[in-house]
C-alpha positions as CSV (number, residue, x, y, z in Angstrom):
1,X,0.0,0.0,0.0
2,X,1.5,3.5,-1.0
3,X,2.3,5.7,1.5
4,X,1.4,9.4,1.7
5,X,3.6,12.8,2.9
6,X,1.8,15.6,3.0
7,X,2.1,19.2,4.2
8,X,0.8,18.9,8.5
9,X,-0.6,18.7,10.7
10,X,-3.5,17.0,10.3
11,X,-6.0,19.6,9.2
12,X,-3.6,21.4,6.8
13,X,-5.7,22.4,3.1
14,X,-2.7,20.3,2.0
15,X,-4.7,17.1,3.5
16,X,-7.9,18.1,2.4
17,X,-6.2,18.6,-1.1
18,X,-4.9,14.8,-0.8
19,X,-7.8,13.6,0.4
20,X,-9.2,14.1,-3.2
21,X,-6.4,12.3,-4.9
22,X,-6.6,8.3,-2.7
23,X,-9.0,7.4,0.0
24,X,-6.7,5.5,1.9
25,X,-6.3,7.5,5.2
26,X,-4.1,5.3,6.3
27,X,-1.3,5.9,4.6
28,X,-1.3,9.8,4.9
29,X,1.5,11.0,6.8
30,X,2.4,14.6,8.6
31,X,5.3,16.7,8.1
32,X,6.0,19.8,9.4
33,X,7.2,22.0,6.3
34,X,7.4,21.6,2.6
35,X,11.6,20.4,2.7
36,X,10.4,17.6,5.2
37,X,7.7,16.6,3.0
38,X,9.7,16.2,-0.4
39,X,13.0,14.9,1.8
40,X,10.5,11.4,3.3
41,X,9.9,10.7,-0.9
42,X,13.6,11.0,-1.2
43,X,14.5,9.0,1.8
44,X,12.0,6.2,0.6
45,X,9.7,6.9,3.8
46,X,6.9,7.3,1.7
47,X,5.7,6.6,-2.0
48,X,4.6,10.3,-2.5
49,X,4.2,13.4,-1.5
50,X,1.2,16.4,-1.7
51,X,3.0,20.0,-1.5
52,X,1.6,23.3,-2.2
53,X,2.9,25.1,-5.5
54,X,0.7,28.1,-6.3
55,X,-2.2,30.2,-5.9
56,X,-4.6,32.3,-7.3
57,X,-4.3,35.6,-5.4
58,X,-0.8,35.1,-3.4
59,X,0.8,33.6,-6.7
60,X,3.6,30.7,-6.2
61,X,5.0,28.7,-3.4
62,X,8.9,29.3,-3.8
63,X,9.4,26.8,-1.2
64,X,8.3,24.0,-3.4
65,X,9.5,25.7,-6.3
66,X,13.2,25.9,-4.7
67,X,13.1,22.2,-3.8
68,X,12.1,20.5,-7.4
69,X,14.5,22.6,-8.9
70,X,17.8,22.4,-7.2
71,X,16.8,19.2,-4.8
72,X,17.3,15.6,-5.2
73,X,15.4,14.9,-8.0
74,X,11.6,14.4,-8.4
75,X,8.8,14.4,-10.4
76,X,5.2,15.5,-10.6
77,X,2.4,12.8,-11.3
78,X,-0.2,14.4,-10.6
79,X,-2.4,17.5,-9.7
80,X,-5.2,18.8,-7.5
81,X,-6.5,21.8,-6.4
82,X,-9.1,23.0,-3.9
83,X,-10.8,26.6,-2.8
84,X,-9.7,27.8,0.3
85,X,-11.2,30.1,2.8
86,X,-10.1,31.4,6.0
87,X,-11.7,32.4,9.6
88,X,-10.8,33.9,12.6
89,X,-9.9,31.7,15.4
90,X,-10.0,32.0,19.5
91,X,-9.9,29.7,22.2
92,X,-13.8,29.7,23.8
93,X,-14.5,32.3,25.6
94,X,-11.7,34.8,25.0
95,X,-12.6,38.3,24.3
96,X,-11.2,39.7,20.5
97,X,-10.7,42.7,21.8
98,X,-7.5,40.8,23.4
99,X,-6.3,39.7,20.4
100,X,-3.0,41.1,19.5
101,X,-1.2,38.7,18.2
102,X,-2.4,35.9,15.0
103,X,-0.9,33.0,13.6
104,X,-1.3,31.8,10.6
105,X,1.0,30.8,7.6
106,X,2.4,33.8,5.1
107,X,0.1,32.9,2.3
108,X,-3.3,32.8,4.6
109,X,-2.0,36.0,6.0
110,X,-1.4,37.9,2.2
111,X,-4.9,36.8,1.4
112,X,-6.8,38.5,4.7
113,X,-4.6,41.5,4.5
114,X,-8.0,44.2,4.2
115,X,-9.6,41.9,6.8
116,X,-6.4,42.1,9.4
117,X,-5.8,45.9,8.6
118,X,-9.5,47.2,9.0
119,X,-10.0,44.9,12.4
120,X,-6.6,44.5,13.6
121,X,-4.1,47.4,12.8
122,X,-2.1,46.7,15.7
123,X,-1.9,43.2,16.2
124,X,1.6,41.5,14.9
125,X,1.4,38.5,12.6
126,X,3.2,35.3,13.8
127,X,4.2,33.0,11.0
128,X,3.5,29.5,11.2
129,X,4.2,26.5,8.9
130,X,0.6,25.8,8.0
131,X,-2.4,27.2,8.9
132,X,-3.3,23.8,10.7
133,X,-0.3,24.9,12.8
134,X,-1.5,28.2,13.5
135,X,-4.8,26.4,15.4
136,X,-2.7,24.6,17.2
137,X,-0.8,26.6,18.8
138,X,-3.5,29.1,19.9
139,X,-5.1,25.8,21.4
140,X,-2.2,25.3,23.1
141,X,-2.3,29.2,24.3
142,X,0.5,29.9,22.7
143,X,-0.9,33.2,21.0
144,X,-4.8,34.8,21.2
145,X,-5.8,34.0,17.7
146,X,-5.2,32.0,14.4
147,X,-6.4,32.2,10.8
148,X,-7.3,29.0,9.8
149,X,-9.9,26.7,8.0
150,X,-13.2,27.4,9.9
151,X,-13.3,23.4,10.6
152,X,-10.9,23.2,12.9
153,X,-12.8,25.1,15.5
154,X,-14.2,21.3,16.7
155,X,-11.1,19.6,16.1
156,X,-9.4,22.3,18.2
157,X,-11.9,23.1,21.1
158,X,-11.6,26.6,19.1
159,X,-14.2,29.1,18.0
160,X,-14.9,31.3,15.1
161,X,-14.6,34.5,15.7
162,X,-15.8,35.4,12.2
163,X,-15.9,33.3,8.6
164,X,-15.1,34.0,5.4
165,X,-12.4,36.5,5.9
166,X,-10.5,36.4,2.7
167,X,-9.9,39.5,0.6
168,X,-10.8,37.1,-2.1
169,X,-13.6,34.8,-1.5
170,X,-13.1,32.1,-4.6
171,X,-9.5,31.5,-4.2
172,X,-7.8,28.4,-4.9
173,X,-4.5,26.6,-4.1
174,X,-2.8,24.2,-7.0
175,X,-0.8,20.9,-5.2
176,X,1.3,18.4,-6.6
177,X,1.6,15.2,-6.0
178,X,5.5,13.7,-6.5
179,X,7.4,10.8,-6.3
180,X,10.9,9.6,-7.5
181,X,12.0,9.4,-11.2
182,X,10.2,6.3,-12.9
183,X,7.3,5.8,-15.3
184,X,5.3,8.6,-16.8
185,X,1.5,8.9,-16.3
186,X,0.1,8.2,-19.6
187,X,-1.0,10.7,-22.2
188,X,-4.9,12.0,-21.3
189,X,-4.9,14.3,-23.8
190,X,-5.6,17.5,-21.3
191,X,-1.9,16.9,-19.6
192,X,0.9,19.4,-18.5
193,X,4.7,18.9,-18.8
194,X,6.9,21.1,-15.9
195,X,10.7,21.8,-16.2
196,X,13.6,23.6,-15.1
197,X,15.6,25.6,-17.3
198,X,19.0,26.8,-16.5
199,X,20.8,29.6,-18.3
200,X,24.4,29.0,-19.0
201,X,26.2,32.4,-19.7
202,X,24.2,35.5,-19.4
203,X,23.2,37.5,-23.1
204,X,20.5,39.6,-24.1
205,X,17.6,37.3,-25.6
206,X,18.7,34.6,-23.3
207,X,14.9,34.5,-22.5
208,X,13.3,34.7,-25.8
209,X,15.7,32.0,-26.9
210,X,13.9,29.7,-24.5
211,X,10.6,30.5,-25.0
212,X,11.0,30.4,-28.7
213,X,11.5,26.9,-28.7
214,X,7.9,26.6,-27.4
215,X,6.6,29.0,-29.9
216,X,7.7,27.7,-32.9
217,X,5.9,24.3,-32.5
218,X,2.9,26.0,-31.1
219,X,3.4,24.8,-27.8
220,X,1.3,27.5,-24.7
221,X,2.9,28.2,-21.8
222,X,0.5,27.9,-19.0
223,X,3.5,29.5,-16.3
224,X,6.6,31.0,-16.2
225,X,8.5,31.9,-12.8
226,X,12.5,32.9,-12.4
227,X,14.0,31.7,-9.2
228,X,18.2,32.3,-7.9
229,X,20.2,29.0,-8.4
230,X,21.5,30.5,-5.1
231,X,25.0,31.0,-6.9
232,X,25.6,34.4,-7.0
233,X,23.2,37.6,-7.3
234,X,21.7,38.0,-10.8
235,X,21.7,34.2,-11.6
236,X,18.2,32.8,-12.2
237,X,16.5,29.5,-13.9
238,X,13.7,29.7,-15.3
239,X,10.3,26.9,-13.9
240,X,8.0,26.2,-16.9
241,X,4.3,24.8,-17.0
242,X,3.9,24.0,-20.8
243,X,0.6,22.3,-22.3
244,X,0.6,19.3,-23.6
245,X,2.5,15.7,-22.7
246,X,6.4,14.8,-23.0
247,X,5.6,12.1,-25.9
248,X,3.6,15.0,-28.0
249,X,5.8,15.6,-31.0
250,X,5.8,19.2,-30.3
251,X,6.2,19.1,-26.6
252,X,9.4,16.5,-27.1
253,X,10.8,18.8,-29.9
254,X,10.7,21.9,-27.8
255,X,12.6,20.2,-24.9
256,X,14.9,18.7,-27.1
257,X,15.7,22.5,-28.5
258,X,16.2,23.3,-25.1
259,X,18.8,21.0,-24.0
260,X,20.6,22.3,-27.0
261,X,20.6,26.1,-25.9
262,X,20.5,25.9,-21.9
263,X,22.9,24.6,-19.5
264,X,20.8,22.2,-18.2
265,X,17.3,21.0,-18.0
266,X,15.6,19.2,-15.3
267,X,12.4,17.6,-16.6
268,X,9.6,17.9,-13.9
269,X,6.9,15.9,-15.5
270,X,4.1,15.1,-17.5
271,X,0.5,14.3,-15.7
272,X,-3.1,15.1,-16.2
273,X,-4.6,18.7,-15.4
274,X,-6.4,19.4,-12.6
275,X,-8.4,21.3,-14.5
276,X,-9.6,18.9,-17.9
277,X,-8.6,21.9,-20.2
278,X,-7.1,20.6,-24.0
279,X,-4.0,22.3,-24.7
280,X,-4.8,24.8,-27.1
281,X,-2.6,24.6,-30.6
282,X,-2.9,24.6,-34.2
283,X,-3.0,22.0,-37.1
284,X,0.6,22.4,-37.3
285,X,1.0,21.2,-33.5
286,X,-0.6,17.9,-34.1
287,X,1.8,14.7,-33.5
288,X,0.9,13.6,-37.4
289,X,2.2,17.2,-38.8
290,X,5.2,16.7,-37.3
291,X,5.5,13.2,-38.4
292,X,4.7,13.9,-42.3
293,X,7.1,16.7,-41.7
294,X,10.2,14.2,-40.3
295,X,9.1,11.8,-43.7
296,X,9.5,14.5,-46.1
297,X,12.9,15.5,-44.8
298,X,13.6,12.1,-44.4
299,X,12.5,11.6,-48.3
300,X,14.7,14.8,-49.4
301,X,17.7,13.8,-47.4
302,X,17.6,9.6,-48.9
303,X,17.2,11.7,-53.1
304,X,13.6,10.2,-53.4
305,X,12.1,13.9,-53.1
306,X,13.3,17.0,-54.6
């Protein structure tokens, strides 16, 4: 039976979000940050793990980003995401005018900013590894208040102080479910391929040159985020979403251009969208243009076809 890692404690969205991908409760295992997740995959404690990698209003998780692209490798196999929403939380009985201190984690914090400034000015935000954390700790009386998922109030002993607190109230989180290097999900049809590109010597277009090799085979980007190799100031890779699956024509064509201009590429992985949506391409992008393309040159360069 596969064994789970996933973003703790229990109670995280992290949970709830890998609670959508097996039902086997069983195998779902706590950690306390995003490195300790990925590491119990590398250290064969578990089969997988669920991390968070970006969301809609606070943008991308550079944590996870960080770790899949200078780490021990890993790839993604999968996808999931899940709205979130955030309340107020207090131990029972305690009086909000008190409050002058919440936990909560970074990300849960960016999205309640209006909610925190217009109702609590003054109080200073203590960061926490998850928002599952956060409740907690103010269960444990460490600080006044947490914002959290509302249903950890009963888990807790907690109340709601108020519901619904975030600036943005359909916001969703993206996860991603890894393991080590092995086989590839299979082609859906609706799939997305992730890599790392690294930039050898620094040049104007250096960029363009990259993304190029998507555009010319028709291949959409559906994200593009620089992050420091941590070697110096001013040196970045580049991590790519791109549409489509690594044994597309197009999609193997534009990585293979890649490895040819980059320094190095780390292939991420190919597995089904969340969200069901076909890549969107042309005629030309199709795996049987590209083939009657490779048998015409292949017919010009054998002197059957002038």
């Amino acid at each position: 039976m596969p064994r789970y890692a996933f973003l703790g404690p229990e109670g995280t969205f992290t949970e709830s979000a890998l609670k959508q991908l097996t039902v086997d409760s069983d195998e779902l295992i706590a950690y306390a940050n995003v490195t300790a997740t990925l590491n119990a995959v590398r250290a064969g404690e578990t089969e997988f793990a669920l991390v968070p990698i970006e969301n809609s209003v606070e943008g991308v998780v550079a944590r996870t980003l960080d770790e899949l692209a200078i780490g021990d490798p890993l790839v993604i196999v999968a996808e999931t995401t899940i709205r979130v929403s955030f309340a107020l939380l207090t131990r029972s009985g305690f009086n909000r005018n008190e409050i002058t201190q919440i936990a909560t984690h970074p990300h849960a914090e960016s999205q309640c900013r209006s909610y925190i400034a217009k109702h609590f000015p003054h109080a200073q935000i203590i960061p926490m590894s998850s928002t599952a954390a956060a409740a907690e700790a103010v269960a444990r009386g460490e600080y006044p208040a947490a914002i959290a998922a509302a249903n950890l109030a009963g888990k807790k002993d907690l109340e709601v102080i108020e519901d619904g607190i975030g600036d943005i109230k359909d916001a969703e989180t993206r996860f991603v479910l890894v393991s080590k290097p092995g086989q590839i999900p299979a082609r859906t049809g609706y799939d997305r391929t992730s890599l790392v590109a690294f930039i050898g010597a620094d040049h104007a277009g250096a960029l363009l040159e990259v993304l190029t090799e998507f555009s010319v085979r028709g291949v959409n980007l559906t994200f593009i985020q620089s992050r420091p190799t941590g070697a110096g100031l001013g040196d970045y890779h580049f991590i790519i979403d791109a549409e489509g699956h690594i044994h597309d024509e197009r999609v193997g064509e534009a990585l293979m251009g890649l490895h040819r201009i980059c320094a190095d590429v780390r292939f991420l992985g190919s597995y089904p969208r969340a969200d069901k949506i076909a890549p969107t391409t042309t005629r030309s992008g199709h795996d049987d243009v590209f083939k009657e393309a490779e048998s015409w040159l292949d017919a010009i360069r054998s002197g059957k076809k002038i």
